[in-house]
N, C-alpha and C positions, 0 to 999 in steps of 0.2 A: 367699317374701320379697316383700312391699310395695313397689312404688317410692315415692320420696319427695314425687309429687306424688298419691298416694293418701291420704297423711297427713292426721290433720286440720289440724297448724299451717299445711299446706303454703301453703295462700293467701292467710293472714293473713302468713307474715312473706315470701313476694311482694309482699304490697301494701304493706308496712310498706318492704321494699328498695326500691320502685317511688317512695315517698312522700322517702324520704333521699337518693335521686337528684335528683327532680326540685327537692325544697330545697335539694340544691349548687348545682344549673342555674341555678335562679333567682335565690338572691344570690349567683351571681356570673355574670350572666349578659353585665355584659362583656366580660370575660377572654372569658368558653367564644366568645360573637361574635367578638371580636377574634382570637382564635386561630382560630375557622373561613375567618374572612377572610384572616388568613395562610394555610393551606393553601389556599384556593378559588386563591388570588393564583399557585401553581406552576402552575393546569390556566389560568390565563386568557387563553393566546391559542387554546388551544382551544373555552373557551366560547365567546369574541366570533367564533370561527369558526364555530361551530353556529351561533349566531344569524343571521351573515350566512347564513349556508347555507339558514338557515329562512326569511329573509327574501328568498332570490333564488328559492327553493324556488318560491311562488306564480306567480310572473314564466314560470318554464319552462313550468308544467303551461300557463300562457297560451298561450305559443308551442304548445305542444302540442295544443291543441285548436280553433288560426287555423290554422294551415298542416300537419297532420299527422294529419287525424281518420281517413283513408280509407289510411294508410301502416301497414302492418304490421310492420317492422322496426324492433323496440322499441328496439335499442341503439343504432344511427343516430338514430333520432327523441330519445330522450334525449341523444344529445353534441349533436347539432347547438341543441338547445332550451336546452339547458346553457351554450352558447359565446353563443348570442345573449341569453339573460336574464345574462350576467355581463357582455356586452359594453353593454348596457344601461344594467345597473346603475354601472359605469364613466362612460360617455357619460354620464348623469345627475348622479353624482358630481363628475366634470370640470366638469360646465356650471355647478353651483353655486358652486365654489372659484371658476369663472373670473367669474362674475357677483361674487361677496361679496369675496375678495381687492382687487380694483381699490377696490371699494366702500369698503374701508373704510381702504385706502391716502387713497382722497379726501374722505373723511371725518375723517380725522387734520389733512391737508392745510389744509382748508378750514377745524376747528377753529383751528391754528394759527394763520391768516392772518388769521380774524373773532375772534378771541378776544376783544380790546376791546367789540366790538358784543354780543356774549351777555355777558359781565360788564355792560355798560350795560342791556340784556334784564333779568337778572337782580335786578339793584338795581333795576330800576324796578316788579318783582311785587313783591320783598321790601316797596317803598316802600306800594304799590295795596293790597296786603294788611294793610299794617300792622303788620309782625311781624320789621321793619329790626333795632329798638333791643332787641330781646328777643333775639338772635343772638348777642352778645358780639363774639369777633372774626372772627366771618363777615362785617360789613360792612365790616372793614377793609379784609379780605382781598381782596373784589370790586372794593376801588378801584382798582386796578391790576393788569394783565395779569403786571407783572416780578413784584408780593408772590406772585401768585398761581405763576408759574413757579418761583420760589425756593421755596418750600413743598413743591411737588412734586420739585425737586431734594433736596431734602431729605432728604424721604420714600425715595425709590429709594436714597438712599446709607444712610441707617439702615438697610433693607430688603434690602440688597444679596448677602446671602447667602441670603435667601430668594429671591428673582428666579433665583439663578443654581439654586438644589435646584426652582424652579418650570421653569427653561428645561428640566434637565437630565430632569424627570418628563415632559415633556412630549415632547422627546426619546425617554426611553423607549415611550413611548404610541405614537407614529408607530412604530416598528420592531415593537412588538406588532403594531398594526393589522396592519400587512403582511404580517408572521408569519400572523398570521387570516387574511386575505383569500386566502394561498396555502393553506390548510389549508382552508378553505371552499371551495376548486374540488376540490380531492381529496375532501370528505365530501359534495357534492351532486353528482359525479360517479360516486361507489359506494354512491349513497342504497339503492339495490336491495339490494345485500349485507347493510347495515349494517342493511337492515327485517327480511330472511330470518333472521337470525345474533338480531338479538332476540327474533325471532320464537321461533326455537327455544329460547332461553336461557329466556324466561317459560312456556315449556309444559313445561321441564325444572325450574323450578322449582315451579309452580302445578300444585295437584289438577286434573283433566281436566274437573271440572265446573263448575271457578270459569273455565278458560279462554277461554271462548266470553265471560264475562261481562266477564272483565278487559281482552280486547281490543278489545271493544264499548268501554268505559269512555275506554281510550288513543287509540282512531278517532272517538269523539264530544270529547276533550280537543283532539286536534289540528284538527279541523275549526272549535272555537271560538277554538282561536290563530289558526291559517292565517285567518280570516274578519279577526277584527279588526285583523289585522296590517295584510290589503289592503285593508279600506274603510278602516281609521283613515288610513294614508296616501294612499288616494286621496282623502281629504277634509281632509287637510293641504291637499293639491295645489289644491282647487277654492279651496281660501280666500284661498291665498298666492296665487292667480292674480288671484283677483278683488280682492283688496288692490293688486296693481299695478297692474292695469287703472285702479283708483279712482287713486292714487297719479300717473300719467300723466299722465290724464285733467286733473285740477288743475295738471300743470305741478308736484309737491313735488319736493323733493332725496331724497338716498337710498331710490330707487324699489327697486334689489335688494336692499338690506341690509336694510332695514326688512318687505321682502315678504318674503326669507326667513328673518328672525327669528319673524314672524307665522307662517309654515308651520309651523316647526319646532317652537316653542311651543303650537303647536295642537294636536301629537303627546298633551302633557300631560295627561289630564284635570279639569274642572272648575276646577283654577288657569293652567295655561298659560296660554289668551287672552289671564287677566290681566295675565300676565306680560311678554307679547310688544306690549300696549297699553301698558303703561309704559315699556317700551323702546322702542317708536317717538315714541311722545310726548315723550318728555325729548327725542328728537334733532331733532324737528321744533320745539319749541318754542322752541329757541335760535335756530332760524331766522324764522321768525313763528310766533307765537302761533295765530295762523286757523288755522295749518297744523294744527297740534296741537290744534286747537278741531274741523277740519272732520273732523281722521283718528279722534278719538273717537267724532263721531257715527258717524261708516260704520262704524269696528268695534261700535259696540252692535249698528248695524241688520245688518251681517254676521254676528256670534254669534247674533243671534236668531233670523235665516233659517238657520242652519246647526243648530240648537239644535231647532228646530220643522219645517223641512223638508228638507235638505240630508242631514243624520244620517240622520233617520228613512227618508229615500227607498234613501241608501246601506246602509246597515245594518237595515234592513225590522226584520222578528221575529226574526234570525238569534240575539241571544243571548238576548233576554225579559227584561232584568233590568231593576229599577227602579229610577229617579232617587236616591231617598233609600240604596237600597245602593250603587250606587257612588258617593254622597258618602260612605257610610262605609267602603265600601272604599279609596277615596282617603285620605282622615286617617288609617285604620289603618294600610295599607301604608306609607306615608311614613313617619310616627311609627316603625316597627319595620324600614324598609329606603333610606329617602330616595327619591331620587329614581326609584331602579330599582321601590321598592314600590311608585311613584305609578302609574309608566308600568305595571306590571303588576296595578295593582288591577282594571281593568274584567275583562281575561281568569280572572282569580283570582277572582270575585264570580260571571262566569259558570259557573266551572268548578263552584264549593260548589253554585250553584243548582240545576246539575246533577246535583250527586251526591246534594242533599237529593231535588228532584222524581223522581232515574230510578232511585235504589237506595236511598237510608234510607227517605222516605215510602213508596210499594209495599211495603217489607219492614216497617212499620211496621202498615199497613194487612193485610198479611197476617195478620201475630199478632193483630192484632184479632178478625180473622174467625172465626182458629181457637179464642181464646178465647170470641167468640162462641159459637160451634158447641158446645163443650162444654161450653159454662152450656146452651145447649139443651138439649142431651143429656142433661145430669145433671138437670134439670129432668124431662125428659121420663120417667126412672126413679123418679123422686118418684113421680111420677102413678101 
């Protein structure tokens, strides 16, 4: 007797099955997201704990290769590598809340107190530009500090149920994190186990001969996260530095908040900058305009230097890809994940690049060959 995939219908009504699946998938493909995103939603203080895991992961093997290259006690050299890249990571953590916190305490502060003076700011561009009387009742509104307060009282008591489901999500968030961040010292404290235990799980799944290939595939995948993880952040680091510096230097207000809006945004690819440029510029401009005028030019001239030699110095050849695919990696990813697709496009553009150049193209190039070879051959029995 036959099995059923000897048949001849057998892989026509496969593809026919394959063809009504994926037409459910995709008109309705925001249900089937939205429902993955509910289940994704149970495992999520475990992911955000992988990731911090992944993210402190780099930081240890540092430790480990400054102070421990000549020490052979592998399990001391990992706790102790392990307590000071989370003690790090902490320390660094701490130092920014303690910088940005105050920051933007006096920055509420100061808006308060000037409010009058940027409402006059304000109506005087509106005026310069010409675009006052084309506003409706936006130029009412600038006339006084109290219209403008009352409006926003308003606004918050209309809104008021939303604030309190925005405090309360927010809330939630904080106790996840912390959830994570104790599940991330447990998962990069038994990262050994947890590689061994895979290890063996994919050779107990996978033929013996795909195995060598698939683990080559998962050690070139992680080596192009792990890279861009630490140069992408160490070159948030060089810019937000050098944005305060500039920031100082001129004597501007909100030297921390605005430097690490600009780090942090700089994470982004291709849009960020933009993003962290018009957020310092609105907050500088209600203070003087120069300010806003000077801190535009230095971030052009900073994106350019970081764009043309800063990137390229940190990030050398490490992934190869080019400009125009991760502009399209960027608009893809977003459009299909937000803002997680964005921050994940450049490692996702490297990783396809990779799998076309080290395993489609080669296996592509193979079959050629060998068709080659057998139009020779068969040629050859002509003769």
């Amino acid at each position: 007797m036959r099995k059923f995939n000897d048949k001849s219908w057998y892989p026509m009504t496969v593809a026919i099955a394959i063809g009504v699946v994926l037409y459910v998938l995709l008109t309705n493909i925001k249900p089937v997201l939205r429902g993955i995103g509910h289940f994704i939603g149970f495992f999520e203080p475990v992911i955000v704990g992988i990731v911090i895991a992944y993210l402190v992961n780099p930081l240890a093997k540092f430790y480990e290769r400054l102070f421990f290259r000549k020490n052979n006690e592998e399990g001391k050299r990992h706790a102790v590598c392990n307590i000071l890249a989370f003690v790090t990571f902490v320390l660094l953590l701490g130092l920014v809340l303690l910088m940005l916190i105050p920051q933007l305490i006096e920055s509420v502060m100061f808006l308060a107190d000037n409010l009058e003076s940027y409402l006059a700011t304000a109506r005087k561009l509106l005026d310069n530009w010409g675009i006052a009387g084309h506003l409706g009742g936006l130029e009412d509104l600038l006339n006084s500090s109290g219209e403008l307060l009352k409006k926003l009282l308003d606004l918050l008591t209309k809104n008021i149920d939303s604030i309190i489901s925005g405090t309360a999500s927010a809330g939630k968030s904080i106790v996840t994190g912390l959830i994570a961040f104790v599940l991330s010292i447990y998962i990069i404290g038994d990262k050994g186990r947890i590689k061994e235990d895979l290890k063996r799980l994919i050779a107990s799944l996978v033929p013996e001969d795909r195995y060598a290939r698939l683990s080559d595939f998962v050690r070139k995948c992680d080596v192009i996260l792990e890279q861009y993880v630490t140069h992408n952040f160490l070159d948030s680091l060089i810019v937000g530095v050098a944005n305060a510096v500039f920031m100082v230097c001129c004597g501007m207000p909100y030297t921390g908040l605005v430097s690490v809006v600009v780090a942090v945004f700089n994470l982004i690819p291709t849009f960020g900058p933009i993003i962290g440029w018009v957020i310092g510029a609105f907050l500088l401009i209600l203070v003087k305009p120069w300010y806003a005028l000077a801190f535009t030019l230095f971030t052009a001239l900073l994106q350019t230097a970081d764009a043309y030699y800063i990137k390229p110095k940190i990030f050398g050849d490490t992934l190869g890809i080019s400009g125009l695919s991760i502009l399209i990696g960027v608009i893809v990813g977003g459009r299909m994940l937000g803002i997680i697709g964005i921050l994940l496009a450049i490692p996702g553009v490297a990783i396809l690049d990779m799998i076309y150049k080290d395993f489609i193209l080669p296996r592509l190039e193979a079959r050629k060959k060998e068709r080659d070879a057998a139009k020779a051959a068969a040629e050859r029995q002509e003769k």
